[in-house]
C-alpha positions as CSV (number, residue, x, y, z in Angstrom):
1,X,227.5,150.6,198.6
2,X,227.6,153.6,196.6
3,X,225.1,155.0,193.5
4,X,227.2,153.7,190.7
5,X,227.6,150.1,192.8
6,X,223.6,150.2,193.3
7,X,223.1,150.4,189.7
8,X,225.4,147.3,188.5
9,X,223.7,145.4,191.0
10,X,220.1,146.0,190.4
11,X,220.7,145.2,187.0
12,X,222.3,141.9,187.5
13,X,219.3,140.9,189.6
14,X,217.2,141.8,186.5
15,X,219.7,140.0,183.8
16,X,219.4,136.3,186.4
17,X,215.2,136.8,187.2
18,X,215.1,137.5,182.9
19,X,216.7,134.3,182.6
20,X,214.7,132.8,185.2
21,X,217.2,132.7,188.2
22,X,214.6,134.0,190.7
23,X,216.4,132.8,193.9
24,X,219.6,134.5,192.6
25,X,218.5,137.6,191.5
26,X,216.2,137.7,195.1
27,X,219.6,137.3,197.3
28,X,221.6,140.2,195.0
29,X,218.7,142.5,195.7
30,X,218.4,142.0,199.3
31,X,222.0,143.0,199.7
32,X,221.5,145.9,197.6
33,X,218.6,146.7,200.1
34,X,220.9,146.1,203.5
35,X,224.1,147.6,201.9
36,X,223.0,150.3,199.7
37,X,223.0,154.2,201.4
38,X,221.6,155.1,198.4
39,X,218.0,155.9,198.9
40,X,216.8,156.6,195.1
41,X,218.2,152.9,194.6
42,X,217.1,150.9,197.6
43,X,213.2,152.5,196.3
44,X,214.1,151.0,192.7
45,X,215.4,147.7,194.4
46,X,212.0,147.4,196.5
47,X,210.1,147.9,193.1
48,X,212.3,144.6,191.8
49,X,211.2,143.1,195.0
50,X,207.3,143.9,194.6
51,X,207.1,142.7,191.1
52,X,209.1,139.2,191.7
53,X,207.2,138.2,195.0
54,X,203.7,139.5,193.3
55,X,204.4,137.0,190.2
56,X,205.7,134.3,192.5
57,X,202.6,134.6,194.8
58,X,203.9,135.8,197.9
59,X,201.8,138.1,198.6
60,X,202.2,138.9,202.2
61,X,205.9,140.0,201.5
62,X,205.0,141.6,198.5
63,X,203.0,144.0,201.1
64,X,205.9,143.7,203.3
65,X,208.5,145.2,201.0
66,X,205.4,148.2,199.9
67,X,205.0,149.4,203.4
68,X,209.4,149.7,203.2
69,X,209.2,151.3,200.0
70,X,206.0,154.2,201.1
71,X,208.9,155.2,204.0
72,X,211.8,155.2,201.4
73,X,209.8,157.2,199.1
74,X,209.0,160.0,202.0
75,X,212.5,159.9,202.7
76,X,213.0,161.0,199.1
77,X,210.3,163.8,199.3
78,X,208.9,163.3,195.6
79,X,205.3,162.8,194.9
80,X,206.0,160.6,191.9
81,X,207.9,157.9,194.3
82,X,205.2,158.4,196.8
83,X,202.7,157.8,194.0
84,X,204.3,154.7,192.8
85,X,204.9,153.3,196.3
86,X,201.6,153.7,196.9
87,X,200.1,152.3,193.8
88,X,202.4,149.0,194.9
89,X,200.6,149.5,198.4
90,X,197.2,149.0,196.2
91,X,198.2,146.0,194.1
92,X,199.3,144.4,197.4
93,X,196.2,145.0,198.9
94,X,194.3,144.0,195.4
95,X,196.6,140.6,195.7
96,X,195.6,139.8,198.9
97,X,191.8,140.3,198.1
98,X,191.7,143.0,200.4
99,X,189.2,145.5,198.1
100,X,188.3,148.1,200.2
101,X,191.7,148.8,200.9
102,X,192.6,148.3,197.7
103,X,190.3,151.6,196.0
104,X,191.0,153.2,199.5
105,X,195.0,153.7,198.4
106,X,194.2,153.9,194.7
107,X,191.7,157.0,195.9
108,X,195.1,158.5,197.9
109,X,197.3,158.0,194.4
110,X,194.9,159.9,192.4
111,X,194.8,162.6,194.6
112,X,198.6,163.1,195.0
113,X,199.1,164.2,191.3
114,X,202.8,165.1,191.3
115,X,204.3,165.0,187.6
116,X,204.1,163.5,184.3
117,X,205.0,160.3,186.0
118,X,202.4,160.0,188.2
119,X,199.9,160.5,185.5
120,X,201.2,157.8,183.3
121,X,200.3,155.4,186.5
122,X,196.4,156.7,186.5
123,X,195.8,153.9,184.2
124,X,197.8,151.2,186.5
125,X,196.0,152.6,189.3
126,X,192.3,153.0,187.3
127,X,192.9,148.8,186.4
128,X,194.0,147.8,190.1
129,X,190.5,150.0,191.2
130,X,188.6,148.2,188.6
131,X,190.1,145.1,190.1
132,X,189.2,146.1,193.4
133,X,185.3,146.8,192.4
134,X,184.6,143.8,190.0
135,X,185.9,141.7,193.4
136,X,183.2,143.5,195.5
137,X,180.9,143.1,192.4
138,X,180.3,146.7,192.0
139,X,180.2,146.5,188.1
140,X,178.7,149.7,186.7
141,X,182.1,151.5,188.8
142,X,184.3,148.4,187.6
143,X,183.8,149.1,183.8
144,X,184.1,152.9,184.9
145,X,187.4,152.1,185.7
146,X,188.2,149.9,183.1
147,X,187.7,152.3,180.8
148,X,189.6,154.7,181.9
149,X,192.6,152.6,182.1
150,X,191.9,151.9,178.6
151,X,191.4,155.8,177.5
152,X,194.7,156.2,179.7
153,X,196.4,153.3,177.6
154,X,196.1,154.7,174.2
155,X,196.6,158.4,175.1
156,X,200.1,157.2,175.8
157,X,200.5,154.3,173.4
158,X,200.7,152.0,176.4
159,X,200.2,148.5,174.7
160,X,201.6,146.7,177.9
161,X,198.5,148.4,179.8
162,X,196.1,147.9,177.2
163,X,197.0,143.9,177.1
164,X,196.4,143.6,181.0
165,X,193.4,145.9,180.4
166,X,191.6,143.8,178.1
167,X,192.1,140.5,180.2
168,X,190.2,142.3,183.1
169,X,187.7,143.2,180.7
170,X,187.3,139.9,179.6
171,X,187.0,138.6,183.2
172,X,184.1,141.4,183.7
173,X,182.4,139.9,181.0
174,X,182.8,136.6,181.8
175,X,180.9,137.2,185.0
176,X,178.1,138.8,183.8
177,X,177.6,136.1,181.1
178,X,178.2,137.9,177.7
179,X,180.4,135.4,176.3
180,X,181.0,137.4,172.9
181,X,182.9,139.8,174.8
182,X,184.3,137.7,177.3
183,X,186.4,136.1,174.5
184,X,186.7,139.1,172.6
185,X,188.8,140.6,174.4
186,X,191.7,138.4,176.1
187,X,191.7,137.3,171.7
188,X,192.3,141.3,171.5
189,X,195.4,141.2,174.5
190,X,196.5,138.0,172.4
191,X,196.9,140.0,169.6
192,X,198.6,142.9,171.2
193,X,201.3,140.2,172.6
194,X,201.7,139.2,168.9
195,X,202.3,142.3,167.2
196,X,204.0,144.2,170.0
197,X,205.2,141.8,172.3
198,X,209.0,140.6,171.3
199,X,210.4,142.1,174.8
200,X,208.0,141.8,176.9
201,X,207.6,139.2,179.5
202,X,205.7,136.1,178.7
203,X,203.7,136.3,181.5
204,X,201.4,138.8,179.5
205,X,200.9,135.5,176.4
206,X,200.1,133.3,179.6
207,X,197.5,135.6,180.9
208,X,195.8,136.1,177.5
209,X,195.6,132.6,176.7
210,X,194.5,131.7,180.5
211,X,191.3,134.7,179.6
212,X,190.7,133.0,176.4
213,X,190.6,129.6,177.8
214,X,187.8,130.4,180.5
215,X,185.6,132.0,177.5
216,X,185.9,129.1,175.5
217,X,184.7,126.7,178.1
218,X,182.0,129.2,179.2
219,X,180.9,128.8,175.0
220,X,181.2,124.9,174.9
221,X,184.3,125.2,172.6
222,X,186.2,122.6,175.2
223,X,189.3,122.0,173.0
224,X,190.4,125.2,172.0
225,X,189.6,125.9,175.8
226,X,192.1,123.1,176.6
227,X,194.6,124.0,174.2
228,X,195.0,127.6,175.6
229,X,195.0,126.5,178.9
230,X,197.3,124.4,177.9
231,X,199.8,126.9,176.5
232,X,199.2,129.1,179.9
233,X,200.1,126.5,182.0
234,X,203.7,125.5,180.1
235,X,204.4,129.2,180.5
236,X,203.2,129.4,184.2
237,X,205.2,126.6,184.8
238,X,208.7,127.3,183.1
239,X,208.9,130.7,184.9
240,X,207.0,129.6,188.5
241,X,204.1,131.8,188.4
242,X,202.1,130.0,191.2
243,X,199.4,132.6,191.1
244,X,198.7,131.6,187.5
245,X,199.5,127.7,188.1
246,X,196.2,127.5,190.4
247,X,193.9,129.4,187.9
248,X,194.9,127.2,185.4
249,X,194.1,124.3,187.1
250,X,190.9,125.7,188.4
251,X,190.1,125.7,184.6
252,X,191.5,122.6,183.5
253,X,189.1,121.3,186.2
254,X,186.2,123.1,184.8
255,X,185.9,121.9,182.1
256,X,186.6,118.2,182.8
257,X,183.5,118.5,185.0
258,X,182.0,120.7,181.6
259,X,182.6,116.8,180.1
260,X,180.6,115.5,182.9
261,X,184.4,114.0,183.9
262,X,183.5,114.4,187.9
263,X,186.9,111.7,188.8
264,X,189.6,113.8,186.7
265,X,188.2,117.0,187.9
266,X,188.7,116.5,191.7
267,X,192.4,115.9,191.6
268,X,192.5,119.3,189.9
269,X,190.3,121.5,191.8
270,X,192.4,119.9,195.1
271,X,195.4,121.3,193.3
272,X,194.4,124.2,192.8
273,X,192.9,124.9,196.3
274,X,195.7,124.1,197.9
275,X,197.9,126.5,195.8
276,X,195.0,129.4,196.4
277,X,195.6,128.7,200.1
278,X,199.0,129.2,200.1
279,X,199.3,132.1,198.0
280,X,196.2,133.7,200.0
281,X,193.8,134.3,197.0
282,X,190.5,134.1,198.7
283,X,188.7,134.8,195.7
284,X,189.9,132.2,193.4
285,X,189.3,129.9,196.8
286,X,185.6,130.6,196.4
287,X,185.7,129.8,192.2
288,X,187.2,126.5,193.2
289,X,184.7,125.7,196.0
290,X,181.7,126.5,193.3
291,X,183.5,123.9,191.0
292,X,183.5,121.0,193.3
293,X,179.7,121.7,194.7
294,X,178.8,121.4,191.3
295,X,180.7,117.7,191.3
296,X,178.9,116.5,194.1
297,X,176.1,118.1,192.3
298,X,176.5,116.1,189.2
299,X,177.1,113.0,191.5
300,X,173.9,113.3,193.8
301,X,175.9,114.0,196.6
302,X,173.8,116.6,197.9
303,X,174.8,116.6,201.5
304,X,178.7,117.0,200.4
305,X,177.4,120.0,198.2
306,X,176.2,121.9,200.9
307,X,179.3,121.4,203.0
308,X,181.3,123.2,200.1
309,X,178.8,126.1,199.5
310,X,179.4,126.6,203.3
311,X,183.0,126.3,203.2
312,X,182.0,129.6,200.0
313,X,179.6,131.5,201.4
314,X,181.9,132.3,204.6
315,X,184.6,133.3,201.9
316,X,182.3,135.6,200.2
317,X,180.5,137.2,202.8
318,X,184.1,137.9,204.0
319,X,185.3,139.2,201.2
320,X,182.2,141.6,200.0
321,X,181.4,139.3,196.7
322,X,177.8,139.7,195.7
323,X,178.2,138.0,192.6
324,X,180.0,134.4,194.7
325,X,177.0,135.0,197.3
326,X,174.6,135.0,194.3
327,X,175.8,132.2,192.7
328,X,175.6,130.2,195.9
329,X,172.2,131.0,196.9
330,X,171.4,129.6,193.1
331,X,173.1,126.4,194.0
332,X,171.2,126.5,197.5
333,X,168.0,126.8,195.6
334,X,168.4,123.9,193.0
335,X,169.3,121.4,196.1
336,X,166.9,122.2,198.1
337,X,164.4,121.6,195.4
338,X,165.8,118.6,194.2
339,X,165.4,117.7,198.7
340,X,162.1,118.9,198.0
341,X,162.9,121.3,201.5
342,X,160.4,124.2,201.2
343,X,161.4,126.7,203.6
344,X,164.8,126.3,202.9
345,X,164.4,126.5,199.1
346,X,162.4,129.8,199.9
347,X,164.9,131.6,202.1
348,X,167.1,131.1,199.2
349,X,165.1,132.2,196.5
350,X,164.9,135.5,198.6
351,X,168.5,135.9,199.1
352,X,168.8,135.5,195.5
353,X,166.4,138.0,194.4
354,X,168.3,140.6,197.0
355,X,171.4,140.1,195.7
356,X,170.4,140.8,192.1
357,X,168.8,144.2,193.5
358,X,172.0,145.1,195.6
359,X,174.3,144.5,192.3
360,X,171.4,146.2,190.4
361,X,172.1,143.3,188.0
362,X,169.3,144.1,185.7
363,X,168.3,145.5,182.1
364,X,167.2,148.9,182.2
365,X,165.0,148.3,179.0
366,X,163.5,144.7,179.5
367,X,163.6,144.4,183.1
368,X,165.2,140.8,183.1
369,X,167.9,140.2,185.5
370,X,171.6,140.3,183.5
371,X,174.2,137.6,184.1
372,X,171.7,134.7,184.5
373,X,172.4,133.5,180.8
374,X,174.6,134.4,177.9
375,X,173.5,137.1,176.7
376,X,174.8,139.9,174.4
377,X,175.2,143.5,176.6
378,X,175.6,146.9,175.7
379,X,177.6,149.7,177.6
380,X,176.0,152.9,177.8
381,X,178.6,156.1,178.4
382,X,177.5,156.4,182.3
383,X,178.2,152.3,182.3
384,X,175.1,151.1,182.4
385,X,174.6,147.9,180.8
386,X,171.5,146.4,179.1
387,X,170.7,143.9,177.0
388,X,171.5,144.4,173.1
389,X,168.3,142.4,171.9
């Protein structure tokens, strides 16, 4: 298969996955990739091949076909391919909750600075660090990176990049309680979809709504939380996005347990663990497992609680998440009160107060420990954070 051949045939795969032909379109490009002898195409086809397995969830061969592409780009000998292939290598990695690895490759695309090309992916590859960190809970070098993806964005009027950027942001937020923000921002990516958005892929309305859902439920404001999830799902679901199908779920479940509605919000969080499972995102796996202690919680089912914070904590300490470690040491603490268990209940209150230390999750100017409450935080230019009151 010739250049010109290559060419048609990469962009019919792209006209059938548009109109939501994914099988199709993924059988045309892997005979572009077995036939083609042209090796600036077959790196383009792998980049089709990353992107659709990524937003189907199939991680593992979205890694697959990155490792492929690293060797096609060496074949080629230009650092921008390399860059790029590597940057794929990253988000894999970031898919896969694999963190360290994750900055490790985004380190190794910084430092290969080929062209103009390669610097209009710092920002892709700033986000995918900040990913990366806020996963390991490293937050001061997660909003670092966030907002140099950000700086990166507008120096070259890259909306797309902003949108994604401000969902992340949101997410940041989010975790360390400032709700205000949290829901600032994914309303700000909203916005960018409206007034920029005509051609872009609708995955980017899905993912704002899904960021301005969570904030929502985080404030109490359950029906607009349910209406934007809502609207995430019906997208998630008319194009297959599996990754986004459990996180939606995850939050439908939320807040029916926000209602106190234990019985409507098991079915969900079972749905959505068993998608996280399958698609291999251990993080969200730990999110869902918090949920449904907090069930049992709510039912007096103490004993079942503890069997899901174990089922978490292996997760997390797996993974490197403080914050999931934190959160489950909080849980430990309130059961074994409530089991009046004094050692116990001691051990975790120690474990608690170390992980706020390690995350250095506290106010420079009042002392308190940040991310316990809602609470309004200010960024200082170094990213420190501190409480606005």
């Amino acid at each position: 298969m010739g250049q010109d051949q290559t060419k048609q045939q990469i962009e019919k795969g792209l006209h059938l996955y548009q109109s939501n032909q994914t099988e199709k379109a993924l059988r045309v490009w892997m005979r572009v990739l077995e036939k083609s002898a042209d090796p600036a195409g077959r790196f383009r086809v792998l980049g089709c091949l990353i992107t659709a397995h990524a937003e189907m969830g199939r991680y593992k061969d979205m890694l697959k076909f990155a490792v492929v592409q690293i060797d096609t780009a060496r074949e080629l000998e230009d650092p921008d391919y390399l860059t790029e292939s590597y940057l794929n290598l990253a988000r894999s990695n970031e898919k896969l909750c694999e963190f360290q690895k994750t900055i490790s490759y985004c380190k190794t695309c910084l430092n290969m600075q080929g062209t103009t090309v390669s610097l209009q992916l710092n920002g892709q590859v700033s986000l995918s660090m900040g990913n990366a960190f806020l996963g390991l809970s490293i937050f001061q070098k997660a909003l670092e990176c966030f907002e140099k993806a950000l700086r990166y964005a507008h120096n070259n009027d890259d909306k797309m990049l902003e949108c994604r950027v401000c969902c992340s942001l949101g997410n940041f937020y989010t975790q360390i309680k400032d709700y205000e923000k949290a829901l600032f921002f994914p309303c700000k990516a909203a916005e960018l979809v409206n007034d920029y958005g005509k051609g872009w892929s609708l995955k980017y309305r899905a993912m704002s709504q899904y960021h301005m859902a969570v904030a929502y439920r985080k404030l109490g404001r359950l029906a607009d939380a349910m209406d934007c999830c809502e609207e995430s799902m019906k997208i998630a679901l008319q194009h297959g996005d599996r990754p986004l199908q459990a996180l939606c779920l995850l939050c439908f479940a939320d807040i029916h347990r926000s209602r106190r509605d234990v019985q409507t919000a098991f079915p969900r969080y079972d749905s959505s663990m068993s998608i996280m499972t399958e698609i291999g995102n251990r993080l969200g796996l730990i999110q869902v497992l918090l949920g449904v202690t907090k069930c049992w919680m709510i039912q007096k089912e103490l004993d079942k609680a503890l069997e899901s914070i174990e089922k978490a904590q292996e997760l997390a300490e797996g993974l490197g998440n403080k914050l999931g470690l934190l959160k489950l040491h909080c849980l430990c603490e309130r059961i074994y009160r409530t089991k009046e268990q004094q050692r116990e209940l001691r051990d975790h209150v120690v474990k608690f107060h170390e992980c706020v230390e390690e995350m250095e999750l506290y106010c420079g100017m009042c002392g308190e420990s940040i991310g316990e409450k809602n609470n309004q935080l200010q960024a200082l230019p170094c990213s420190h954070f501190f409480h606005l009151k």
